[in-house]
C-alpha positions as CSV (number, residue, x, y, z in Angstrom):
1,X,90.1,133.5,95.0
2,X,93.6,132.5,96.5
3,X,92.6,129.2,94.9
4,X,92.2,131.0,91.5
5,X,95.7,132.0,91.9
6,X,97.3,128.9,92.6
7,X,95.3,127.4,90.1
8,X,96.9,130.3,87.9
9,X,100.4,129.6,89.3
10,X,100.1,125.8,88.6
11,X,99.2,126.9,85.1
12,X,101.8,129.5,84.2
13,X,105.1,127.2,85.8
14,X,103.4,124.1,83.6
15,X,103.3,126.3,80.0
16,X,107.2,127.7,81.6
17,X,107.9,124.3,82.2
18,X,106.8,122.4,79.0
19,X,108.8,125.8,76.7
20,X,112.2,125.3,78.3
21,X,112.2,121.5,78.9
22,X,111.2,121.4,74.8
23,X,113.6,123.8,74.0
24,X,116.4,122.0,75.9
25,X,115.1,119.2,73.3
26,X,116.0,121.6,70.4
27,X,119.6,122.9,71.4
28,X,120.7,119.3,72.7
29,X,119.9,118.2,68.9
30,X,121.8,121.0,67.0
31,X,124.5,120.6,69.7
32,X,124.5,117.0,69.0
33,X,124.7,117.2,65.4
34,X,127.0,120.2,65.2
35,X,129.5,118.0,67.5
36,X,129.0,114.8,66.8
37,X,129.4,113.6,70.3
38,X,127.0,110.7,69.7
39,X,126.1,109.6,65.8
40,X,122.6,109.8,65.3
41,X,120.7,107.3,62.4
42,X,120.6,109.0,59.2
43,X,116.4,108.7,59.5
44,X,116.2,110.2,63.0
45,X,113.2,111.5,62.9
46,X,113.9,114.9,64.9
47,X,110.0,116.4,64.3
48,X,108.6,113.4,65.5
49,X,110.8,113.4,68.9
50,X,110.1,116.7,69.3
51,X,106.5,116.3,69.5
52,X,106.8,113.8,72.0
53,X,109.1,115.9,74.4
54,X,106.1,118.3,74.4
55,X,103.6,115.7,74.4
56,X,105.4,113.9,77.2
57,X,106.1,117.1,79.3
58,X,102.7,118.4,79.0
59,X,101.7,115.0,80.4
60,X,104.6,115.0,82.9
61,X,102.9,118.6,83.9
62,X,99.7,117.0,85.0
63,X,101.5,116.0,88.6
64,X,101.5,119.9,89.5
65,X,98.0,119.5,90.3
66,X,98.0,117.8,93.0
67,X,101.0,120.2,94.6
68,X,99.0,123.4,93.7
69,X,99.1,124.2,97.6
70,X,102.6,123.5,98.1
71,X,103.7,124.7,94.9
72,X,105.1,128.3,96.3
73,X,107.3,126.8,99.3
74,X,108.8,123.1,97.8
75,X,111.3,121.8,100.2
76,X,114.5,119.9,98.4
77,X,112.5,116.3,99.1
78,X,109.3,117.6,97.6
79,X,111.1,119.0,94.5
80,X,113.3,115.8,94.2
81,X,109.8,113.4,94.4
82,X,108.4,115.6,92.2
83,X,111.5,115.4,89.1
84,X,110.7,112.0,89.6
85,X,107.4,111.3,89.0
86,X,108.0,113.6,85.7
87,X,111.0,112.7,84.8
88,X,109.1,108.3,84.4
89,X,106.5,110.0,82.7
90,X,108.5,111.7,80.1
91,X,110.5,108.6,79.6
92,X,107.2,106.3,79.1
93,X,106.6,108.9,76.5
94,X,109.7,109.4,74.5
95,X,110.3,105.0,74.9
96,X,107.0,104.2,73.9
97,X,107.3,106.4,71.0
98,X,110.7,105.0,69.9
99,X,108.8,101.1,70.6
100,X,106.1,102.0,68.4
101,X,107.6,102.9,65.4
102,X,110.5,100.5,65.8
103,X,113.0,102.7,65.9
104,X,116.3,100.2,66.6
105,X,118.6,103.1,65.5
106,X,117.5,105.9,68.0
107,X,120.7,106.4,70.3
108,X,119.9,105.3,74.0
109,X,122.9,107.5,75.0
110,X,121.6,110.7,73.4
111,X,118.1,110.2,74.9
112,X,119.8,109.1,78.4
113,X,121.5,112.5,78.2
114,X,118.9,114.7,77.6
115,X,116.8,112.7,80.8
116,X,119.8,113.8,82.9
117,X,120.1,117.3,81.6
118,X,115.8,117.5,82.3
119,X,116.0,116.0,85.3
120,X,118.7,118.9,86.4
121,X,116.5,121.6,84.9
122,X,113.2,120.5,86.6
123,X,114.9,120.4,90.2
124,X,116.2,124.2,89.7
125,X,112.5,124.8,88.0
126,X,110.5,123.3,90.5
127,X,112.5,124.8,93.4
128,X,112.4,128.2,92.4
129,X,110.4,129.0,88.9
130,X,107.0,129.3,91.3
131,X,108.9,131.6,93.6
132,X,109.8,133.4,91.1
133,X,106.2,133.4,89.0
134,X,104.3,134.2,92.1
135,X,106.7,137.4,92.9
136,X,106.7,138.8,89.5
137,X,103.1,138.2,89.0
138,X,101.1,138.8,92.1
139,X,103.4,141.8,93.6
140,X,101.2,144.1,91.9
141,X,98.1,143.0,92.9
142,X,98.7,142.6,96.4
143,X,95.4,141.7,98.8
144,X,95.0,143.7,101.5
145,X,93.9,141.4,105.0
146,X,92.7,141.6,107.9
147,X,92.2,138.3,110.4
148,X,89.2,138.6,112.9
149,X,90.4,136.1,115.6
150,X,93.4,135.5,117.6
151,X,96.9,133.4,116.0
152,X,96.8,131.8,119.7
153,X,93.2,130.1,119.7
154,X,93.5,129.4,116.1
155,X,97.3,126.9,116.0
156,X,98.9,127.6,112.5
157,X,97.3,130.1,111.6
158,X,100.4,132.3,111.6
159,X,101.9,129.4,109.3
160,X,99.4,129.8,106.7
161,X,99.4,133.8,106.5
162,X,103.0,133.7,106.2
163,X,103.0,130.9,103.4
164,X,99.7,133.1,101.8
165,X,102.0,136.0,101.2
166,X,103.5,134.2,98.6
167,X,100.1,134.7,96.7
168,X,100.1,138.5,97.2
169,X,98.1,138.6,100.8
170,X,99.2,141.6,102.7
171,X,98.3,141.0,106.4
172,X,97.1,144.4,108.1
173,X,96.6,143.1,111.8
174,X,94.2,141.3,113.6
175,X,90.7,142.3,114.8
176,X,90.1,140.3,118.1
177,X,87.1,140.5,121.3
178,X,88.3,142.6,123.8
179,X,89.4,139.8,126.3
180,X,91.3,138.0,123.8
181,X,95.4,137.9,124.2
182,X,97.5,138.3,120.7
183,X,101.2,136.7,120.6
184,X,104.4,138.0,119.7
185,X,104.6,140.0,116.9
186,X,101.0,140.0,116.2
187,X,99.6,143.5,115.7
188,X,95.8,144.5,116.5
189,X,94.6,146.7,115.0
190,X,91.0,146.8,116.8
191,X,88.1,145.0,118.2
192,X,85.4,142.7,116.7
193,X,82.5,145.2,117.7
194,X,84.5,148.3,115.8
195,X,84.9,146.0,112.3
196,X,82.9,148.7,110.3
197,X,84.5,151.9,110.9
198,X,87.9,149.6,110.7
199,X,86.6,148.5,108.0
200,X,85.9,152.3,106.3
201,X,89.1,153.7,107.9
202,X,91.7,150.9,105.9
203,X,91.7,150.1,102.5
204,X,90.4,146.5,103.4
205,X,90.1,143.9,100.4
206,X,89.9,140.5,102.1
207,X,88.6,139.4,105.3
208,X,90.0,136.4,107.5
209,X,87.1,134.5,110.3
210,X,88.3,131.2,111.7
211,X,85.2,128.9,111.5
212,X,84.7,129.0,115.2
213,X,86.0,131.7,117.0
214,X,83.1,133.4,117.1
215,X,79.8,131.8,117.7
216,X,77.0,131.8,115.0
217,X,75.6,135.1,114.9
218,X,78.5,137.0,115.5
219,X,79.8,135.2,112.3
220,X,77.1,136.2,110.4
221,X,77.4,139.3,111.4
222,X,81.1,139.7,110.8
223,X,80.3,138.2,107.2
224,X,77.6,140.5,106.2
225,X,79.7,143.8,107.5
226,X,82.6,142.5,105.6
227,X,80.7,141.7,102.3
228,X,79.0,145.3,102.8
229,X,82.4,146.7,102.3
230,X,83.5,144.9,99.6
231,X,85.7,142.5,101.0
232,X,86.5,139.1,100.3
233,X,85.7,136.6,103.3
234,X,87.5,133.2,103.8
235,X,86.7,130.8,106.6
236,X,89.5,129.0,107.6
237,X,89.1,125.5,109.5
238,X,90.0,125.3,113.0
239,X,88.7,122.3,114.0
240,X,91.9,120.6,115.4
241,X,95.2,122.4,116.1
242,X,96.9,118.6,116.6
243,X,97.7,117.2,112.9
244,X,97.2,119.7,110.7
245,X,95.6,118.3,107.0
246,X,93.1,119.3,104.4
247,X,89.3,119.4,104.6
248,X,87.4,118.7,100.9
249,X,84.7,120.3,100.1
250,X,82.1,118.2,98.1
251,X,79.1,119.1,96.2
252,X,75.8,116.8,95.9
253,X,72.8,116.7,94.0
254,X,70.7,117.2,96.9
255,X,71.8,121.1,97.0
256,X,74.1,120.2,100.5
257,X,77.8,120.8,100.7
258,X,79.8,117.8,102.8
259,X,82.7,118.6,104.5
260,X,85.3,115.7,105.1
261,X,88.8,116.2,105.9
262,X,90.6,114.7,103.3
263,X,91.1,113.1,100.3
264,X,92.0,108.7,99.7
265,X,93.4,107.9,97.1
266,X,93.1,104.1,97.9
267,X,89.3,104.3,98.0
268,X,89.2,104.0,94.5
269,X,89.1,100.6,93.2
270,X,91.1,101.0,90.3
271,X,93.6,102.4,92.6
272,X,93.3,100.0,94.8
273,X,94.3,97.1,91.9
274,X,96.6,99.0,90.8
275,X,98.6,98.7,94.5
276,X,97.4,95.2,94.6
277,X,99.0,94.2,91.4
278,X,102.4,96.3,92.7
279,X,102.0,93.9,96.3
280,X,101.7,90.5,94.2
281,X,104.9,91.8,91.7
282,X,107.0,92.5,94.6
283,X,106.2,89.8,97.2
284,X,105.5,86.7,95.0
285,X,109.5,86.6,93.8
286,X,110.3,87.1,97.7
287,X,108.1,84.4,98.7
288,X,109.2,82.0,96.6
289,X,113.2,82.7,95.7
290,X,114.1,84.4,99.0
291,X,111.6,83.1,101.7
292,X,112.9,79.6,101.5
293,X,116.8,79.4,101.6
294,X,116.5,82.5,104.1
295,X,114.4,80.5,106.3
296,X,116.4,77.5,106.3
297,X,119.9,79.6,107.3
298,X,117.6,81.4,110.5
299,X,116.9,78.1,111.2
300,X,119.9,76.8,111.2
301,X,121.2,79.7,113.3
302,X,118.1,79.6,115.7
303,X,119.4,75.6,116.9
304,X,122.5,77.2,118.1
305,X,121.8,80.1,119.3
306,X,118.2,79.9,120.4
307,X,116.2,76.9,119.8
308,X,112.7,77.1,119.5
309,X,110.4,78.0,116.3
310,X,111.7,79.5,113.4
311,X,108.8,82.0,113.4
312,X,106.9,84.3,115.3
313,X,103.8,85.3,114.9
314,X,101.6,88.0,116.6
315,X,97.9,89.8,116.6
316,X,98.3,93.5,115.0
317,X,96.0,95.3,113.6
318,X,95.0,95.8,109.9
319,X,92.4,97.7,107.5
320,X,89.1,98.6,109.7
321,X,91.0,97.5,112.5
322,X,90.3,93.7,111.7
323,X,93.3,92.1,113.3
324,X,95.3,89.3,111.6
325,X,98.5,86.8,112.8
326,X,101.6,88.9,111.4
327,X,104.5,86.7,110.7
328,X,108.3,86.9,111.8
329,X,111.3,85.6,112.0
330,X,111.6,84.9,116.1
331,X,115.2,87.1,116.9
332,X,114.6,87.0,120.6
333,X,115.1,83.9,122.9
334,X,112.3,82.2,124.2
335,X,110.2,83.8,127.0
336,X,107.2,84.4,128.5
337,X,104.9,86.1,126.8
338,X,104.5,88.8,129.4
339,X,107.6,90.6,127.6
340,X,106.4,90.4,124.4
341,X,104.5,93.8,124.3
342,X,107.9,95.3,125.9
343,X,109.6,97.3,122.3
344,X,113.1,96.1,122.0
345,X,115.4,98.8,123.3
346,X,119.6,99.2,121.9
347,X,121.3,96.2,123.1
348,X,118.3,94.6,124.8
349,X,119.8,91.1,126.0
350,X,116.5,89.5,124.7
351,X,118.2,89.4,121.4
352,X,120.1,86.8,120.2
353,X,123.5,87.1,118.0
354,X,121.7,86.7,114.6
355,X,118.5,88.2,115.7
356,X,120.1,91.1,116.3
357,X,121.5,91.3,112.2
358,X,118.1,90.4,111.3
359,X,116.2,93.5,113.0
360,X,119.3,95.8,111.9
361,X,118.9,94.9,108.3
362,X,114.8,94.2,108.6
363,X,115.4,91.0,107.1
364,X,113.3,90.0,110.1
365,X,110.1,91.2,108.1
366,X,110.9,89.3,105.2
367,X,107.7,86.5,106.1
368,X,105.4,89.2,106.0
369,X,105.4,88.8,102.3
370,X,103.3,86.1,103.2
371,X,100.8,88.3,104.5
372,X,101.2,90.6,101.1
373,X,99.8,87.4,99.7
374,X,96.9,86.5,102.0
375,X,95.5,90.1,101.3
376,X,96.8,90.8,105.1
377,X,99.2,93.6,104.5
378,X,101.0,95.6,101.8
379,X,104.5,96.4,100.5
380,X,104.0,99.8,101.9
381,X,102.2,101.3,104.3
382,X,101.7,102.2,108.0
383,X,103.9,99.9,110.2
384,X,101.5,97.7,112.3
385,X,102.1,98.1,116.1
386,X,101.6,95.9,118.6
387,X,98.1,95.7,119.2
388,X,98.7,97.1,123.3
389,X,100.4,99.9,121.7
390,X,98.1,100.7,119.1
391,X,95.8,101.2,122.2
392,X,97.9,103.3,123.9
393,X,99.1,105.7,121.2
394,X,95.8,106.1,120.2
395,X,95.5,107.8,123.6
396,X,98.1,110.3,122.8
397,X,97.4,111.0,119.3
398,X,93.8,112.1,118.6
399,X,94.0,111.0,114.4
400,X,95.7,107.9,115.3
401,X,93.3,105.9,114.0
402,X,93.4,107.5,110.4
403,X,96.2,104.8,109.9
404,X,93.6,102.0,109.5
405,X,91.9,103.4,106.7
406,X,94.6,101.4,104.9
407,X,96.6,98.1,105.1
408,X,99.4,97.8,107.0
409,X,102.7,97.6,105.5
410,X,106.2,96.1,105.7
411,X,107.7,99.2,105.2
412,X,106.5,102.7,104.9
413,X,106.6,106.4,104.4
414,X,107.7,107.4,108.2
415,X,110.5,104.8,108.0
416,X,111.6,106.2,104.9
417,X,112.0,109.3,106.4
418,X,113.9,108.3,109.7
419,X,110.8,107.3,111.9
420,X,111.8,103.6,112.7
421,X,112.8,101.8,115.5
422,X,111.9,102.3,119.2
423,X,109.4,105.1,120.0
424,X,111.1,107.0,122.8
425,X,108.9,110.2,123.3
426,X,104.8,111.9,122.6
427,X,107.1,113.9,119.9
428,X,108.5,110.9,118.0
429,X,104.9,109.2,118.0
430,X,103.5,112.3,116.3
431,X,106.2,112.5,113.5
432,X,105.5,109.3,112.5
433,X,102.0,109.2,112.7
434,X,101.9,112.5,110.3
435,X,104.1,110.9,107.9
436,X,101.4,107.4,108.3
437,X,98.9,109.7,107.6
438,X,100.3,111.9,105.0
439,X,100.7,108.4,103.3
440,X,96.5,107.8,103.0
441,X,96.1,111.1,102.0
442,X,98.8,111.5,98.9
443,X,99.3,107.7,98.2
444,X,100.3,107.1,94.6
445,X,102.3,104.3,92.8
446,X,105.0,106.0,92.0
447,X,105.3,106.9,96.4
448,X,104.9,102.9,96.7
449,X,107.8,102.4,94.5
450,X,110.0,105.2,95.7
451,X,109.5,103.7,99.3
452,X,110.7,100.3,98.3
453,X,113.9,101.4,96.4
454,X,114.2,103.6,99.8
455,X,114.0,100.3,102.4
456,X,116.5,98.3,100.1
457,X,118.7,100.8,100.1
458,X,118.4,100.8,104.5
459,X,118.4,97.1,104.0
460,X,122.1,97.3,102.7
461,X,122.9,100.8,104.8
462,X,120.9,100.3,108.5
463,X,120.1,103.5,110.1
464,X,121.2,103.9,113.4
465,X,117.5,103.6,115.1
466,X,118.0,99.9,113.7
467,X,117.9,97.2,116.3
């Protein structure tokens, strides 16, 4: 049901979406022609453009689906991704059109313009037309909820009630076993063996049963009294209160339902060329214009400052856990190999002078595009680790492992978003290990090139966890 309404929401901000973008179409003509700001051809075909813009937005619409959860509550990073991934569409559109029916006269300017004026209008749509939508159209039909378990044994579950009052859920209180503690702010409003006369007494619609806080029969029972009345019942997953993610429900012929938690993108093959294609593109010009003369000048540097092999290469771990020689430029002086699974700390004396401008800028990873090639790694993607560490964080984080469902990469999402560098603390681990993992789950070309045009942008300005 709350799935019907997101479903609903999606809809409603895509038709709200597609109107006004359209419209802005319309009035940046007749402002255009009124003004004569920028002369447009004597044959531009105004109908024809129009039809695209709609076209083009209604395609541009199609990436709400995969946001429908998230739609509600966007944060600025989300809406900006999101403008976008629209905003390339709707230019594919509107270009292609112009390319197929030759159209040399079409200004570039006035088209460029009306991008930038969209691209303004989606971020203030995406951030807060939803909001909006979900409070004008769900206030009236508000669903009144109980929860029959405790916030404490079930970890975000407070979250999601919070973020579900967005849809319209009204949160009575919490029905709990008589031994069970509630938290702060949490009101109970009685006890699992009294859930039918609670149940008669308030004007219940929906009912709320973590999967297993109660054991089999007492959910069954729960269910049955609950349906009785004429309430809804949701399940909600509370399998691991670690890294929170989605579990997918699929359907088979054999009359089963499967449960797995979560969806990868990168298991389908066409997906899977498509990033393979991206990895040749991007490292094949490195490899071959970049690679060389870069190599020679490390070189160069390295019989001054720190003779001994140009390169340095090391076992990681890649897909499946398969491991593979990862290449380097060598930036430390030449040790033992005892300190090599020792992380390189701020001014860690191992360094040497130009070593330490390689790892700032990360032009240290630059031969990795020769793993890119061998089918070793990718352009983006979890950051291998050292193969003791990946050992040991695997310790601390129970879905560590989720990062191998993918190849490795020479940049990625959690470095992106400030996760780089030395792991100092449990906390830090965790952060980017979400962010690794968030990466498997949502991957999309347009992420793989966002990320890119993100690390060249640190290669030129190096965070301060660089070094």
């Amino acid at each position: 049901m709350l799935r019907n309404r997101l479903d609903g929401l999606v809809s409603l901000h895509s038709i709200w979406v597609t109107l006004l973008t359209t419209g802005a179409f319309h009035v940046l003509t007749i402002f255009t022609q009124m003004t004569g700001w920028v002369k447009l051809a004597p044959g531009f075909n105004f109908s024809l453009y129009l039809l695209a813009t709609f076209i083009g937005t209604l395609v541009s619409s199609r990436v709400y689906g995969g946001w429908a959860d998230r739609l509600p509550r966007l944060s600025w990073s989300d809406v900006i991704y999101l403008t976008v991934q629209q905003l390339a569409r709707l230019a594919l559109v509107l270009f292609g059109v112009a390319f197929a029916i030759k159209d040399a006269n079409i200004s570039r300017v006035f088209l460029g313009t009306y991008l930038g004026m969209v691209g303004a209008m989606l971020i203030v749509l995406n951030r807060y037309l939803p909001r909006l939508l979900a409070r004008i159209v769900f206030k009236s039909r508000s669903i009144s909820t109980i929860v029959v378990g405790s916030p404490l044994q079930t970890p975000g579950l407070d979250v999601w009630l919070v973020e579900q009052q967005k849809l319209g859920v009204d949160l009575l209180g919490f029905v709990t076993r008589r031994n069970d503690a509630l938290g702060d702010g949490s009101r109970r409003i009685g006890y699992v063996d009294e859930l039918r006369s609670i149940l008669e007494r308030d004007p219940v619609t929906q009912v709320v049963l973590p999967l297993f806080y109660l054991d089999a029969t007492e959910t069954k029972q729960v269910m049955a009294t609950a349906r009785e009345a004429g309430c809804r019942v949701r399940l909600v997953e509370n399998l691991d209160g670690g890294l929170r993610r989605p579990l997918e429900l699929e359907h088979t012929d054999a009359g089963i339902d499967v449960i797995s938690d979560g969806d990868e993108p990168l298991e389908n093959p066409v997906n899977r060329g498509i990033k393979r294609v991206f990895d040749i593109a991007v490292a094949l010009p490195v490899v071959l214009f970049v690679l060389p003369p870069l190599t020679l000048l490390v070189l160069l540097a390295q019989k001054f400052q720190a003779p001994g092999p140009v390169f340095f290469r090391q076992v990681r771990y890649g897909a499946g856990r398969k491991t593979f020689l990862i290449f380097k430029y060598r930036t430390m002086y030449l040790a033992g190999r005892e300190g090599e699974a020792v992380q390189a700390t701020a001014g860690d004396s191992r360094i040497y002078p130009l070593g330490r401008f390689l790892r700032k800028t990360s032009l240290d990873e630059i031969p990795q595009f020769l793993n890119v090639l061998f089918g070793e790694m990718s352009v983006a993607g979890p950051r291998p680790h050292l193969v003791q560490h990946d050992d040991e964080f695997a310790r601390f984080v129970a879905h560590y492992r989720m990062r191998h469902f993918v190849k490795p990469g020479i940049t990625g999402l959690a470095q992106c978003r400030g996760f780089r560098g030395e792991i100092t603390n449990v906390g830090l681990l965790f952060k980017r290990v979400e962010n690794d993992i968030d990466y498997v789950r949502t991957w999309t070309p347009v992420m793989d090139l966002l990320i890119l045009l993100r690390t060249v942008r640190e290669v030129v300005f190096p965070p301060k966890s660089a070094y």
